[in-house]
C-alpha positions as CSV (number, residue, x, y, z in Angstrom):
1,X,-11.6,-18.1,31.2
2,X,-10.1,-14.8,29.2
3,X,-10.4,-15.0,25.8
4,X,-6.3,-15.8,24.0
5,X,-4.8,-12.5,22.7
6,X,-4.0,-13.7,19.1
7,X,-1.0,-12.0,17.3
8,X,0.6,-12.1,14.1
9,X,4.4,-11.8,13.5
10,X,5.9,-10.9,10.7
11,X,9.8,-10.6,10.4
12,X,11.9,-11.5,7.6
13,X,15.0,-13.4,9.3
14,X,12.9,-17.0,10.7
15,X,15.6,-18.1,13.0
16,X,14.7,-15.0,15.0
17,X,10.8,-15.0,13.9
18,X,10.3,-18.6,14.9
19,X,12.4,-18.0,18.5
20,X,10.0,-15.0,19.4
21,X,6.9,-17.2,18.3
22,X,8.1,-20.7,20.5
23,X,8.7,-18.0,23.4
24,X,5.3,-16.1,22.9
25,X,3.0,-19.8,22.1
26,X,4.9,-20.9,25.5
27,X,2.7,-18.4,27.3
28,X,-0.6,-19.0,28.4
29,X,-3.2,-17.3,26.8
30,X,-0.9,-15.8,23.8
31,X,-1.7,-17.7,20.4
32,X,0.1,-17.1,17.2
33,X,-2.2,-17.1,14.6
34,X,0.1,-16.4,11.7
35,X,3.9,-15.4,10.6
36,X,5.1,-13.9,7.6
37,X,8.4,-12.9,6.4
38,X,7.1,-10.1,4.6
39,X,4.8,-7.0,4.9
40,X,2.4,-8.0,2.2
41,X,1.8,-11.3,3.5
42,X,1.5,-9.6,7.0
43,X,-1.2,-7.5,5.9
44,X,-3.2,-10.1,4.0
45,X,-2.9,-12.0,7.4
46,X,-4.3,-9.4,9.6
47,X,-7.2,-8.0,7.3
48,X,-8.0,-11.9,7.1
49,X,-7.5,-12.7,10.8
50,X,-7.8,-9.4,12.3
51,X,-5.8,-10.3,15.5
52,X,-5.2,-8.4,18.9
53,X,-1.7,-7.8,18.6
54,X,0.4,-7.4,15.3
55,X,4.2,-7.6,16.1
56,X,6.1,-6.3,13.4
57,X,9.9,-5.8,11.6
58,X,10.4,-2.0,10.7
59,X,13.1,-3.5,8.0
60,X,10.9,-6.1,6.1
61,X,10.4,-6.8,2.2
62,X,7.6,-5.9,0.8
63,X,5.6,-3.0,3.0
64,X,8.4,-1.7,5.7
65,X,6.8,-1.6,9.1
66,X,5.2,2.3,8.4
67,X,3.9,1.5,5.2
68,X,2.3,-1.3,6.8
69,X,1.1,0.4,10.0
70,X,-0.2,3.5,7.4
71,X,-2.2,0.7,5.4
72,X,-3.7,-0.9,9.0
73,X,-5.0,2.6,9.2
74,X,-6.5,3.0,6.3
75,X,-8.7,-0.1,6.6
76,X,-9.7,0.5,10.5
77,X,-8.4,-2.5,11.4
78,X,-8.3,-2.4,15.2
79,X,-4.6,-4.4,15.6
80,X,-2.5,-2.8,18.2
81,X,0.6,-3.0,16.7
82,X,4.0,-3.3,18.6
83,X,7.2,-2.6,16.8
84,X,10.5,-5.2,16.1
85,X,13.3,-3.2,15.1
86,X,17.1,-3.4,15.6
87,X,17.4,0.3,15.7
88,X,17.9,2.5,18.8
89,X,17.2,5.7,16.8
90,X,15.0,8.7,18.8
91,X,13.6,10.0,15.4
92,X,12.6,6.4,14.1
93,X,10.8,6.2,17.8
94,X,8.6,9.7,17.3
95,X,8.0,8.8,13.8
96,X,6.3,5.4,15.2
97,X,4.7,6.7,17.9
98,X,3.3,9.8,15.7
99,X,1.7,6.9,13.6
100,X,0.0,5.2,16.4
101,X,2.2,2.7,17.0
102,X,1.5,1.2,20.5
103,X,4.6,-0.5,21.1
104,X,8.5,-0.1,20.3
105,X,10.8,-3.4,20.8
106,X,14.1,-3.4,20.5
107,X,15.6,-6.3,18.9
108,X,18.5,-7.3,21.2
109,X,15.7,-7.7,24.1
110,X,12.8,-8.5,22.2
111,X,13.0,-12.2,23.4
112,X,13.1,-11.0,26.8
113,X,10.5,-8.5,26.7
114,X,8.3,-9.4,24.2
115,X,5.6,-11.2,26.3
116,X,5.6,-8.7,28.7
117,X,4.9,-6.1,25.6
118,X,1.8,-7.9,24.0
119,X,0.6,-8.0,27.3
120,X,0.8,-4.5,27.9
121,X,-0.3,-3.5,24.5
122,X,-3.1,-5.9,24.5
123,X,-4.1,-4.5,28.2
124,X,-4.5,-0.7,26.3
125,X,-0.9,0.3,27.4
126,X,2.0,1.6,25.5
127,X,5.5,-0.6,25.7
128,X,9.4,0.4,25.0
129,X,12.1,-0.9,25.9
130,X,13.3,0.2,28.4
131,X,16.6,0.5,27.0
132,X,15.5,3.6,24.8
133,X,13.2,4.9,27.8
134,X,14.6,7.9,27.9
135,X,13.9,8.8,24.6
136,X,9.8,8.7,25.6
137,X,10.7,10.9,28.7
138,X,12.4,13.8,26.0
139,X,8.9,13.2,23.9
140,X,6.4,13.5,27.1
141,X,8.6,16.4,28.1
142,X,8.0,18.1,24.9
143,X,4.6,17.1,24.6
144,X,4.0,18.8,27.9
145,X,5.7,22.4,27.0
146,X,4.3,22.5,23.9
147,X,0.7,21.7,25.3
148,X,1.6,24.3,27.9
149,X,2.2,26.6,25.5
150,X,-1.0,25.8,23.4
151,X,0.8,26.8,20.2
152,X,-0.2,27.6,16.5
153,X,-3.9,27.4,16.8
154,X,-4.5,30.9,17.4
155,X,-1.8,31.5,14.2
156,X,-4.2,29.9,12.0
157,X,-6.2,31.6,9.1
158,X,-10.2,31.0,9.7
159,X,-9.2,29.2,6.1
160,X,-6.9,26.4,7.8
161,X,-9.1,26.7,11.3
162,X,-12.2,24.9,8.0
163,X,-9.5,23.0,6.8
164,X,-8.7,21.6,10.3
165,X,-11.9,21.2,11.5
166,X,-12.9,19.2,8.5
167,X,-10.1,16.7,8.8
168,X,-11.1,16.3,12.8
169,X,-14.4,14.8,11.2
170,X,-12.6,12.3,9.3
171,X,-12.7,14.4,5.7
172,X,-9.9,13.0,2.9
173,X,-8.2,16.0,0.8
174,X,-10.3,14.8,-2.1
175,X,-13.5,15.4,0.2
176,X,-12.7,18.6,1.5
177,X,-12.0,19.9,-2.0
178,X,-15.1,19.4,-3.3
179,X,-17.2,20.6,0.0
180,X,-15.4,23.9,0.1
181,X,-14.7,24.3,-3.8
182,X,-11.0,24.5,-3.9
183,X,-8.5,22.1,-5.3
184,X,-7.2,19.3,-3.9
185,X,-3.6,20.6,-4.6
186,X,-4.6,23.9,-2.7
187,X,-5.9,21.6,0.3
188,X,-2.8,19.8,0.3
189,X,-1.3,23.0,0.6
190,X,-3.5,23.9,3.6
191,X,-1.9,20.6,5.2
192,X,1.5,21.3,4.7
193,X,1.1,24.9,6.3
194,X,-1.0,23.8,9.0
195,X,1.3,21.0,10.2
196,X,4.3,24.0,10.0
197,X,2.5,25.9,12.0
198,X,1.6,23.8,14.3
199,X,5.2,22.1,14.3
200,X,3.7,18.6,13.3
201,X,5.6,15.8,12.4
202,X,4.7,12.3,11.0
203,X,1.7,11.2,8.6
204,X,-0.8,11.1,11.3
205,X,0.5,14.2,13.5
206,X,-2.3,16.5,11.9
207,X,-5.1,13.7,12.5
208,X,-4.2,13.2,15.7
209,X,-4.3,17.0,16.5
210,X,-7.2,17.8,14.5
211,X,-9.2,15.4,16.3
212,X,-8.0,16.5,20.4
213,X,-8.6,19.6,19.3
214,X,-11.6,19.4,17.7
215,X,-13.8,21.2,20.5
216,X,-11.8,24.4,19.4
217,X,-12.3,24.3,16.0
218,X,-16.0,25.1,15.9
């Protein structure tokens, strides 16, 4: 028997929170473990419970949904996290899926759609709706020309090449300061140029990139 893919919702309107948790606890092997109406009770719920699948409001007191996602990430929790929102906004979209978000729901489907997303999410697969599909098709398409390309790492100073590198192993500003003797200001600086030149958007962006691009950093 598979083990139940536990999730945790968190939304601040409960008439809609409690219809997506009777439609997801109506599914076999999908088990609500907890629902809170804002992010700070979602978080204490998830570092507590550490569930499969966190399915969370963008718009919520509290943490919003990126401040909550950021703080997930800070404490390696491994939650996938799939994404309640009423908005059908392409920048919102990157933004989430720049911070690691595995799946984007849009509200006016979500009770549709939302089983089929945990599932897919909890399976190692991304999920959007398909209504705001074509958004993920303009991002693959740039993600394609710019990997074409192969921009900006050549652009780099061997000063940012260190810098990069030493993020890709998992370094904090505060870190690399202090192993290559500059301020933390001046490697925040570092950042900010790197991620320009590189045309990076989003918290993560330079993580991310750092780390599939480590092998050319040495």
């Amino acid at each position: 028997m598979d083990a139940e893919i536990r999730i945790v919702v968190a939304d601040d309107h409960p008439i809609f929170r409690k219809g997506l948790v009777q439609v997801i606890e109506a599914e076999r092997g999908l088990q609500v473990v907890a629902e809170a109406e804002d992010g700070n009770a979602a978080l204490a719920y998830i570092q507590q419970l550490r569930p499969e699948i966190a399915l969370l409001d963008i718009d919520m007191p509290g943490k919003n949904g990126f401040e909550l996602v950021r703080a997930i990430v800070g404490t390696r929790i491994p939650t996938r996290v799939i994404f309640l929102t009423m908005h059908k906004d392409e920048d919102m979209l990157n933004e989430a899926m720049d911070l690691g978000v595995n799946g984007y729901l849009v509200k006016d489907s979500a009770v549709i759609e939302v089983v089929s997303s945990i599932r897919a999410v909890a399976a190692g697969r991304s999920y959007i709706s398909p209504s705001i599909s074509a958004y993920l098709i303009r991002r693959r398409g740039r993600a394609r020309s710019l990997e074409g390309e192969k921009p900006g790492l050549e652009d780099l100073t061997k000063a940012e090449r260190q810098i990069l590198r030493l993020i890709a192993d998992g370094k904090t500003s505060k870190e690399i300061a202090a192993e290559v003797y500059i301020s933390y200001r001046t490697v925040e600086n570092h950042r900010t140029n790197i991620s320009a030149k590189l045309d990076l958007r989003g918290s993560h962006a330079l993580v991310k990139f750092a780390i599939q691009h480590k092998s050319e950093l040495s």
